[in-house]
C-alpha positions in Angstrom: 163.8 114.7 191.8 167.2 114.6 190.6 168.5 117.3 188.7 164.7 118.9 188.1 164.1 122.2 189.2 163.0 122.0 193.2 160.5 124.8 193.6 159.6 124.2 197.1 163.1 124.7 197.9 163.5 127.4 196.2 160.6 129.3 197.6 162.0 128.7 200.5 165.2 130.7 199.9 163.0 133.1 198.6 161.5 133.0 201.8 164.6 133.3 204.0 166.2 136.0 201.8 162.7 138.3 202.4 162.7 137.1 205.7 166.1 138.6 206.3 165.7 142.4 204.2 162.4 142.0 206.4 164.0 142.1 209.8 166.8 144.6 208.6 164.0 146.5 208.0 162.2 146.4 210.9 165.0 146.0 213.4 168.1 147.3 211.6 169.5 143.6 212.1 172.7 143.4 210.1 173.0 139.7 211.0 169.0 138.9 210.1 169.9 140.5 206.8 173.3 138.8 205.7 172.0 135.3 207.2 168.8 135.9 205.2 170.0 136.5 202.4 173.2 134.5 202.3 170.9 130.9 203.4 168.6 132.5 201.1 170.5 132.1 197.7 172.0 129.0 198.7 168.4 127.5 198.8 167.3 129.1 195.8 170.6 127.9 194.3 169.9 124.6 195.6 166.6 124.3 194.7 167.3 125.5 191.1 170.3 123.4 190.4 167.7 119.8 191.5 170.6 119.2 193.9 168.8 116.7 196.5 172.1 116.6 199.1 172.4 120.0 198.9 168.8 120.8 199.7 169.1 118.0 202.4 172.2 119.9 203.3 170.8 123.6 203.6 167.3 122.4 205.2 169.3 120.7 207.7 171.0 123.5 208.7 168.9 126.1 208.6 166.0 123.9 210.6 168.8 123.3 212.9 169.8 126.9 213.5 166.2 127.9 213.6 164.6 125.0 215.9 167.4 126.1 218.6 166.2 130.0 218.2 162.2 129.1 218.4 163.0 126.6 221.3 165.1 129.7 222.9 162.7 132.5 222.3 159.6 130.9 222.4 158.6 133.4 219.1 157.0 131.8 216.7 157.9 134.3 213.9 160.3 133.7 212.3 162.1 131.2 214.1 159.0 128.8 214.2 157.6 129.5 210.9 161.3 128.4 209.7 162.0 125.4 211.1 157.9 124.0 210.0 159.0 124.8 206.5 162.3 123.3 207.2 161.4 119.8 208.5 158.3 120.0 205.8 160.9 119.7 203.0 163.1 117.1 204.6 159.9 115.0 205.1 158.7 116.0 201.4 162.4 115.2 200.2 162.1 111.8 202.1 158.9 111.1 201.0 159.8 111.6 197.4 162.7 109.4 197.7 160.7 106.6 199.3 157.9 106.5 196.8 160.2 107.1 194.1 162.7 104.0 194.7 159.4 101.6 195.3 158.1 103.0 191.9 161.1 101.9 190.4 161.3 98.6 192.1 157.9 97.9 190.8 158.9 98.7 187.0 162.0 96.5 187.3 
């Protein structure tokens, strides 16, 4: 996974960034849209660049943010729908890594 293109990540700054424009839209939320679109490029940016930490990094964060607003509002969307696709690419991230260092093992 390092330094290849991470497309799951990516998407999910795609996501994010729609996700924001799409509750400006709605709800005239000047913070949905900034926070959208701002978490939104770093994880497209991320995902683009194959950076693993930072993917680690922005997933983190952006579960974290949105696991406290789903716990808070009990609203699945988008709060909920965030924080699934958040801890699904830390545990595909892990995942990779795992099978990936005993693939490697094995060669050696």
């Amino acid at each position: 996974m390092k330094n290849e293109v991470d497309i799951f990540t990516a998407g999910l700054g795609v996501v994010t960034g729609l996700g924001g424009i799409l509750g400006y839209v709605k709800a005239k939320s000047v913070p949905s849209l900034v926070a959208g679109l701002s978490f939104g490029a770093l994880l497209v940016g991320a995902g683009v660049a194959g950076s693993q930490i930072a993917c680690i990094a922005m997933s983190t964060i952006l579960g974290s943010m949105m696991t406290k607003k789903f716990i808070s509002s009990k609203k699945f969307m988008p709060a909920g729908l965030l924080t699934v696709l958040c801890v699904s690419n830390l545990v595909r991230i892990a995942l990779f890594a795992y099978f990936s260092s005993r693939h490697e093992a094995k060669v050696e």
